[in-house]
N, C-alpha and C positions, 0 to 999 in steps of 0.2 A: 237015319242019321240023327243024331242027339243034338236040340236045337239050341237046348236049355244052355248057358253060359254063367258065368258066377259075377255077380253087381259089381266087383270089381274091378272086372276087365273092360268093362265098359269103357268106364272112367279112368285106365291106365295111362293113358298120355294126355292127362291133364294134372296140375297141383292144384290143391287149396290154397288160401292166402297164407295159411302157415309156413308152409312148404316153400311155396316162394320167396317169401320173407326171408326166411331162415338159407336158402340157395345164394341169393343175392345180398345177402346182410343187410336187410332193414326192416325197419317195424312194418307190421300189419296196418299200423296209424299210415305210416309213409305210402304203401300202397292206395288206400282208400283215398287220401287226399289227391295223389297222382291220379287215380280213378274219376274222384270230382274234378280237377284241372284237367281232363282227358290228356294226360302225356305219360300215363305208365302204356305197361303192356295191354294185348285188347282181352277181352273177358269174355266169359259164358257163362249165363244165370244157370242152374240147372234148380231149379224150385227156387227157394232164396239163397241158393246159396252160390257165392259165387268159386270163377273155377279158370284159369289158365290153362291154355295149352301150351304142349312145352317148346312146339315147332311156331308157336303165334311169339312166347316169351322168346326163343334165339333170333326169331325176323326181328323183333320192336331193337334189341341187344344189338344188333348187327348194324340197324337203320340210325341208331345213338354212338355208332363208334366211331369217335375221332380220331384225325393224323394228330400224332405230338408237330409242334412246331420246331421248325429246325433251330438249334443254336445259333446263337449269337454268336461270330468272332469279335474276341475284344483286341482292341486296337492300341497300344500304348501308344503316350502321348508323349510329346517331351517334354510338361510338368512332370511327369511319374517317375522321372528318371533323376537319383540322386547322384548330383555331384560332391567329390572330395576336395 
């Protein structure tokens, strides 16, 4: 059996900070700082370089998602109301 794999594959269900960035629409700046304020997604150094997964980036995404708050009914008043 052929053990040998391509460096790749490895690393297929992870992104770069590029990659992410550009997924999520925001700079590589946005992530690093989210990185130092620990409230982005979690990471994996692979040598220096760092590396998302994509199943850690949907949990953080999922763990951030809020309900919309329900509308407001508005109520008319009887200043709102024009008399003739």
């Amino acid at each position: 059996m052929n053990q040998v794999k391509k460096a790749g594959s490895l690393l297929q269900d992870y992104l770069t900070e590029e990659s992410l960035a550009g997924e999520i629409d925001v700079t590589v700046r946005t992530l690093r700082r989210w990185r130092k304020e620990r409230k982005g997604p979690p990471i994996t150094h692979v040598g220096r370089q760092v590396r998302y997964s994509i199943d850690g980036v949907r949990r953080w995404l999922a763990a951030n998602e809020q309900q919309m708050p329900r509308a407001r009914r508005s109520i008319p008043t009887a200043s709102a109301e024009v008399t003739a």
